[in-house]
C-alpha positions, 0 to 999 in steps of 0.5 A: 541824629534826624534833626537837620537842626544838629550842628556838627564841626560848622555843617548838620550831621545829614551834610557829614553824612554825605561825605560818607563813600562806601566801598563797593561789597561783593555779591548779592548782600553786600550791594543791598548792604551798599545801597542801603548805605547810600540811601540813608547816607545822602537820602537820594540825593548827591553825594559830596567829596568824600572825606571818609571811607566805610569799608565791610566785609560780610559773612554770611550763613544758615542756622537750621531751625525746627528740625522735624523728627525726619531731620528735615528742617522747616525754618532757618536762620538767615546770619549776617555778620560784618566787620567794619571800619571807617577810614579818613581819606586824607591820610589813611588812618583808622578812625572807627572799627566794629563789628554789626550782626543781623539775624533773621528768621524766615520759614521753608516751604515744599516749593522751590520758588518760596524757598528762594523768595523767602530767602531773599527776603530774609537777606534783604531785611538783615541788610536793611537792619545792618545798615540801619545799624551802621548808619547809627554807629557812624552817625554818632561817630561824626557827631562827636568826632568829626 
């Protein structure tokens, strides 16, 4: 799938993968999901004319971890799940569906700030596997079927 060496349908797969568009993703998440996306789709570089459309929708929750005896929580479990599917421009149809999970684990502290910090973290590093992921399951799409 890295290999610039890989043909796919007359082009390399890193040129398929820039025909990717991804849809736009409400909040915080979901643009560090997009992003991610865009990243490892076109590597920087410019995008070409899009030929498919890759749209998610996310969910997102916390899992209490390491509830202390006072039922205070000292850890949490940060869940981002997605749903997927991969649409060709030219004609509106399906051509791929699933789903992705990240999970997350990430400590709570007394201070706010940590608090915050560590959540963001959590979420930025569940975008980051998610759209690995992603990047992976559409990849191998296009090497196949394109």
């Amino acid at each position: 799938m890295y290999a610039s060496s890989a043909i796919v349908g007359g082009a390399e797969l890193s040129e398929k993968l820039k025909e990717l568009e991804v849809a736009p993703i409400p909040g915080r998440v979901g643009q560090r999901l997009r992003n991610e996306l865009i990243y490892q789709s076109t590597g920087g570089g410019l995008a070409a004319q899009p030929v498919y459309r890759l749209e998610i929708v996310i969910r997102e929750s916390l899992t209490p971890t390491l509830v202390q005896i006072d039922g205070n929580s000292s850890g949490s479990v940060y869940n981002l799940d997605t749903s997927f599917r991969l649409v060709r421009i030219a004609d509106r149809s399906v051509a791929l569906t699933g789903e992705s999970h990240g999970r997350v684990a990430f400590q709570r502290f007394d201070s706010v700030f940590a608090n915050v910090r560590a959540r963001q973290d959590a979420e930025d590093r569940a975008a980051k596997t998610v759209g690995e992921e992603l990047k992976g399951r559409v990849a191998a799409f296009l090497s196949g079927n394109a």
